[in-house]
N, C-alpha and C positions, 0 to 999 in steps of 0.2 A: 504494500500500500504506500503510496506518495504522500506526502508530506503538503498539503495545500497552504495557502497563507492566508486566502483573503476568501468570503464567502460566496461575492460573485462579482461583477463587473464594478455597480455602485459603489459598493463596500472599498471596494482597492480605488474607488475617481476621489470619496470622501475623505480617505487616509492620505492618499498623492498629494490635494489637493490644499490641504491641511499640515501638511509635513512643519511648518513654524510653529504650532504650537506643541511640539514634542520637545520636551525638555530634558536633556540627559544633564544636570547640575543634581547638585545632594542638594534635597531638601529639609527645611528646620525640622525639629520634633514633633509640634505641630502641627506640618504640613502631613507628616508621614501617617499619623494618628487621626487628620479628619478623613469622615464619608460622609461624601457630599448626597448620597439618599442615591446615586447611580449606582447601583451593582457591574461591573463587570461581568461577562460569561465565565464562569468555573470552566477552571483548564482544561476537562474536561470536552467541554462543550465548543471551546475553540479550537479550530480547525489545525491552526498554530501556532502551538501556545511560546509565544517567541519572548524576547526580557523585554526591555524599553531600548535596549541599546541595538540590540538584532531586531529590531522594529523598524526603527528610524533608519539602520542601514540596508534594508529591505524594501522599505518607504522610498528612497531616495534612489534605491536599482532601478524599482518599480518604475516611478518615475521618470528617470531616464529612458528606458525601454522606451514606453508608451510616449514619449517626445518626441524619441528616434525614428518610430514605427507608425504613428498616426500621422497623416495630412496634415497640412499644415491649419486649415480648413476647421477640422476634428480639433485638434489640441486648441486650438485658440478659441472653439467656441465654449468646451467645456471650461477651461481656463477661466474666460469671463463670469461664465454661469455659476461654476463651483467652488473657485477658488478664493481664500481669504485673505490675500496678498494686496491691497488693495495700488498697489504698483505696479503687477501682474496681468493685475484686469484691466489697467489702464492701458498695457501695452498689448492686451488682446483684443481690446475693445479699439486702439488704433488699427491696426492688423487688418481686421476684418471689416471698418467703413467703404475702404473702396473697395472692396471684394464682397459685399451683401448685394446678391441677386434681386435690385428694385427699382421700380421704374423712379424712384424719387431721387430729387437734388441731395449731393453733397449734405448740404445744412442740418436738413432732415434725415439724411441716413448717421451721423452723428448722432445727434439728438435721440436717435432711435435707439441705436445699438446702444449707444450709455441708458436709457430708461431700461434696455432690457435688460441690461448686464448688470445695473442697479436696483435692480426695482424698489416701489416706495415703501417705504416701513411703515406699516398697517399697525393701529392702535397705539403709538405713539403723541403724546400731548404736542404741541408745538413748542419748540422750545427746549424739552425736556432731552438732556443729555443719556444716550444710550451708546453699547459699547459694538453697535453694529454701523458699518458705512451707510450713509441715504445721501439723497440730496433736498433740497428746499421743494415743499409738495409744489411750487410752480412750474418748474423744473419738466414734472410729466403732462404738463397742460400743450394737447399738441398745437395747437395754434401758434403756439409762440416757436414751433421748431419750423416757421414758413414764414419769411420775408415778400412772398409774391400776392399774396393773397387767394392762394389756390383754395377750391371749397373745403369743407369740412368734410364732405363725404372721399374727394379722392387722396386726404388729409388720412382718414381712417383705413382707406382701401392700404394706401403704402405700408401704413404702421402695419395691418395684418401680413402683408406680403415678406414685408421685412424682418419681424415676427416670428411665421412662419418659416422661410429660411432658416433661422440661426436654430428653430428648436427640431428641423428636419437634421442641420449639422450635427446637434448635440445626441441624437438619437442614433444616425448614423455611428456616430463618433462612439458611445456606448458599445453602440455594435460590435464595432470593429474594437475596443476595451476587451470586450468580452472574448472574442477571437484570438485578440495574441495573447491574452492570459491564461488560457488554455490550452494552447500549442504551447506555452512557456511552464504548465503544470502550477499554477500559481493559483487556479479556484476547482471548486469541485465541478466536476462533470457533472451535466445531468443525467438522472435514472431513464433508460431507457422504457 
């Protein structure tokens, strides 16, 4: 039996994706002694049961790999969507404006790909500082991402076209996650 690491395509986009909040420093006394009310999976139960140190350097093969191995297309869209880098996503969310398949300007395809890459933080007061990226709720008001005066309907038509690209990429992109990481023995097979 193979040794899997990750339990399927998600699971390894969310760990890759994420790789800066792993922390190999010692922690205080403290820190070692809270539980935060999240249980981890009993070792049992994990596929891999690896340290923090064989994680992160597994994280970051991983990682690599799927860089090397995905379109350019694939990596940058999940990038934008998944990723907590907010540097990261600003240079996949560059990446991908003039390569998003839509009939709309420049202006607007900006304006888009950053609302999708960002989307707006729901249930948040105004004002109120939270430790997740957003932007100002004006930000996703599309009329302000159109300087010509084009209508509101083909205003809406772009945003879904554009939209739709980037979560057709992200889906593809999945896809094909799931493909080398199985030809690479890294999740489990499905039961026939």
């Amino acid at each position: 039996m193979t040794m899997t690491v990750y339990r399927d395509a998600e699971h390894a986009i969310a760990r890759i994706m994420s790789i800066e909040t792993i922390d190999g420093t010692k922690k205080a006394d403290w820190q070692r002694r809270y539980e935060s009310g999240w249980q981890e999976e009993p070792l049992a139960a994990n596929p891999c049961p690896l340290s923090t140190e064989e994680r992160l350097t597994q994280d970051a093969m991983t990682r690599a790999l799927l860089h090397r191995e995905l379109s350019q297309a694939h990596w940058n869209a999940l990038v934008a969507k998944y990723s907590i880098d907010d540097i990261e996503v600003g240079d996949a969310v560059r990446w991908l404006v003039p390569r998003v398949v839509t009939p709309a300007h420049h202006l607007f395809r900006t304006f888009c790909v950053t609302a999708w890459a960002i989307p707006p933080k729901r249930g948040v007061q105004a004002g109120a500082k939270t430790s997740r990226r957003g932007l100002k709720p004006e930000f996703y008001e599309i009329h302000r991402w159109d300087t010509d005066g084009t209508p509101e309907g083909s205003l809406r038509r772009w945003k879904h076209l554009t939209f739709r690209w980037l979560e057709d990429q992200v889906t593809e992109g999945i896809r094909s996650v799931s493909s080398i990481l199985e030809q690479n023995e890294l999740i489990e097979r499905q039961a026939a």
